[in-house]
C-alpha positions, 0 to 999 in steps of 0.5 A: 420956245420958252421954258422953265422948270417947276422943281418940287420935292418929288422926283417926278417934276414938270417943264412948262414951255408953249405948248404946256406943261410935260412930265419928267423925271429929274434926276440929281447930277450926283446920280448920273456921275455914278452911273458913268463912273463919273463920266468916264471916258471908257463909257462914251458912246457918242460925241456931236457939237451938242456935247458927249453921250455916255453909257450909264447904269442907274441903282436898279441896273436900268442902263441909259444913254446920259447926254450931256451938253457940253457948257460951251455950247451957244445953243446948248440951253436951248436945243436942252429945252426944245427937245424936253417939250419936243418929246418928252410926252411922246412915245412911238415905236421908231422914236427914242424914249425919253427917260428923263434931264438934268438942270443943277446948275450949268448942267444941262444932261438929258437921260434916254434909255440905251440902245445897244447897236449904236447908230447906224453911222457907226455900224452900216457906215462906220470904218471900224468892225461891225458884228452886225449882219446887215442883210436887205431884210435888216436894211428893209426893217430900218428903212422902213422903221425911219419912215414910221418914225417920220410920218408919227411926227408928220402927221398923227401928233399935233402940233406936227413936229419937223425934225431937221437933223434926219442922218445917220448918227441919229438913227439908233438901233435896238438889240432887235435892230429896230430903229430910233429916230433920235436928237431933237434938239433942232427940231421944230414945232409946226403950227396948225395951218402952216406949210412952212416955218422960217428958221436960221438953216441948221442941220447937216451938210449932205442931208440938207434939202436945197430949198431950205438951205437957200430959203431958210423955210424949213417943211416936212419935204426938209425932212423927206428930202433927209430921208431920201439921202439916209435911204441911198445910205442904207441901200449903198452902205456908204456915206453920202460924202467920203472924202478919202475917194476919188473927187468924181465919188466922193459924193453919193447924190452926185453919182445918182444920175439918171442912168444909175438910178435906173439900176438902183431902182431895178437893183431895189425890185430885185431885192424887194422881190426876194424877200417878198419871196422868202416871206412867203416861203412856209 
């Protein structure tokens, strides 16, 4: 995916990449490194191979999420470029909203609005405390929000979009506990008519979908398959791999056989069946 960046004097600039030209707004270094207290680390909210994340506050008092990629990153640049043009024009409900980036230099800074809950791998999954209740109608909610967020980009944008990273750490939560599907830096665009496209295999261990793996043929069922594994999650309230249990739990989708499934299944009626009650109840 090739891009580049149309500055101009405005603050309001364009990325062209293949699909065409996208909107943003470009913000100077100099104003992100105040709004983080000059990327202080007691503003961190997030660290991936792609670089930090941190807690921001800009002149109005809008808070943001200030991603900065870290300079030693091979792919950094690009996964900078793809997720400008991936959705940088997109808005939706479950998807994070791009605020606008940062390209002075060898920086590469992508601004986003913040999320005040966090991602659901430090609150549902995290060891630390959490203050959040996350009853079944909260776990229904993001479930279910996930899903909206996937079939926006499956099915209703054009080119289709395949996300490749769906997990925990890139589900955020709003004060509202609405979820946000987030980091698009590996995604890929699908083009018109194709079932597949052929990629180096990237995404997360525990996530990824065997047929891709083995393949290298990334589909929309990669990022069902993603899903499925987040849905155990949430449903579980564990990680779908803890290494700190015994060896014949440590992996989630091992412990899925064909009988316990059968009781997560009737376990998931049970509750489905009681909050359709209590939705009922005036």
């Amino acid at each position: 995916m090739d891009c580049c960046f149309m500055f101009g004097r405005r603050s309001q600039h364009a990325v062209e990449g293949d699909d065409g030209e996208h909107s943003v707004k470009v913000f100077s270094y100099n104003e992100l490194r105040k709004a983080t207290q000059d990327f202080s680390g007691a503003n961190k909210i997030g660290e991936g191979g792609f670089g930090s994340v941190f807690r921001g506050m800009l002149k109005d008092g809008t808070l943001i999420a200030v991603k900065v990629l870290s300079a030693t990153s091979r792919q950094g640049v690009r996964e900078f470029l793809t997720e400008l043009t991936a959705i940088s024009d997109i808005k939706h409900e479950n998807l994070v909203t791009l605020v606008g980036c940062c390209a002075e230099g060898s920086h590469r800074i992508l601004v986003y609005n913040y999320l005040e809950k966090n991602s659901l791998s430090q609150t549902l999954l995290g060891s630390g405390y959490s203050s959040i209740q996350f009853n079944w109608r909260a776990r229904v909610k993001i479930a279910v929000g996930v899903a909206r967020g996937l079939a926006f980009l499956h099915e209703e944008i054009r080119p289709h979009i395949i996300h490749r990273d769906i997990k925990a750490s890139n589900i955020l939560l709003d004060k509202d506990l609405t979820p946000k599907i987030s980091d698009f830096g590996l995604a890929r665009l699908l083009p018109a008519n194709a079932t597949h496209v052929s990629t180096r295999v990237a995404g997360t261990l525990g996530y990824l979908a065997p047929e891709y793996a083995i393949r290298g043929q990334v589909t929309k069922k990669s990022d069902i398959y993603s899903y499925g594994v987040l849905l155990l999650e949430i449903v579980s309230g564990r990680c779908n791999t803890n290494t700190r249990l015994p060896c014949e739990d440590q992996f989630l989708l091992e412990k899925v056989s064909s009988t316990y499934l059968q009781a997560f299944i009737d376990n998931l009626n049970t509750k489905w069946c009681q909050l359709h009650t209590e939705a009922t109840i005036p």
